[in-house]
N, C-alpha and C positions, 0 to 999 in steps of 0.2 A: 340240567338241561340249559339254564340260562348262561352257564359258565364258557358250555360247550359255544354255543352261539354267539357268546363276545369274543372268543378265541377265534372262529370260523372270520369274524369281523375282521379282526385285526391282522389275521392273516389274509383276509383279500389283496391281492394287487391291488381293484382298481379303489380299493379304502387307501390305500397307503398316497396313489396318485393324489386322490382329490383331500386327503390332507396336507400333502406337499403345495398343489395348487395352491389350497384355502388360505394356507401359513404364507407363501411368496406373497401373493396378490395381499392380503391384508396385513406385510412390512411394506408394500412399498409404498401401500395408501396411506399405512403410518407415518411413511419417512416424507410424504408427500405436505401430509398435514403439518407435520412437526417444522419443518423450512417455510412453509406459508405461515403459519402461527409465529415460532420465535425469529422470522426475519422481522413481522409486524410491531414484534415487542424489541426487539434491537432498533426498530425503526424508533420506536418510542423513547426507548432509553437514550439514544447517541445522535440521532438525529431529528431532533425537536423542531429547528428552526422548514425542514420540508416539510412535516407533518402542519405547520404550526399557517403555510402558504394560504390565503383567502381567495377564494374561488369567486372571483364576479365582485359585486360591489354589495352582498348579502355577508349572512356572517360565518358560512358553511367555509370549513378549512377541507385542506387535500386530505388532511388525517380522517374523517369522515367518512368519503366514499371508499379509502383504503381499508378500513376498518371493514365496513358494509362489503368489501371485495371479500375479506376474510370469511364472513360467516357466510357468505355464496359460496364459497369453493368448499365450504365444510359439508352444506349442504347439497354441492353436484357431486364428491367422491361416496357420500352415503349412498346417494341413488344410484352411482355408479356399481356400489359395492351390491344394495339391492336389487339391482338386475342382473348382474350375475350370478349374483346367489340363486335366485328366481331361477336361473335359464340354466346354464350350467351345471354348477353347486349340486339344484335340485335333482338334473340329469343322472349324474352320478350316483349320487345317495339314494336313488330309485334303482339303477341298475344294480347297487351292491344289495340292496334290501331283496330285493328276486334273487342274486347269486345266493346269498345264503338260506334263502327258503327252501331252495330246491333241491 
């Protein structure tokens, strides 16, 4: 029976949709993060003297709030990613869970 029912699964259309969705949407948040992460760390490695710039007459440098930009944007593409899933995602994965019940 359970064999039957992952087969049923995997043959849905709209399974097959909302994992092509699921798969697009979380490369591109991949490939999103990955340019904001290693430009930060290219920033660091090859361009030390802008990182290294003093903001005001404190001792806070640009590398700093660049840094602090990084783990913000990590943190809006998750939420980004969690409300879709939320809204979406879970849309589907309900509608396929009724197709194959029935």
């Amino acid at each position: 029976m359970q064999d039957d029912m992952v087969q049923r699964i995997l043959d849905n259309p709209q399974y097959q949709a909302l994992k092509a969705r699921r798969s697009r949407f979380g490369w591109w948040l991949t490939l999103a993060m990955m340019v904001v992460y290693y430009g930060f760390i290219l920033l660091v490695a090859f361009n030390k003297e802008l990182l290294s710039q003093k903001l005001g007459d404190g001792v806070m440098t640009l590398g700093i709030p660049i840094g602090f930009g990084v783990i913000l944007f990590t943190i809006v593409i998750t939420a980004i990613y969690v409300k879709r899933a939320n809204t979406e995602f879970d849309d589907l994965s309900s509608a396929i869970i009724q197709a194959v019940y029935k």
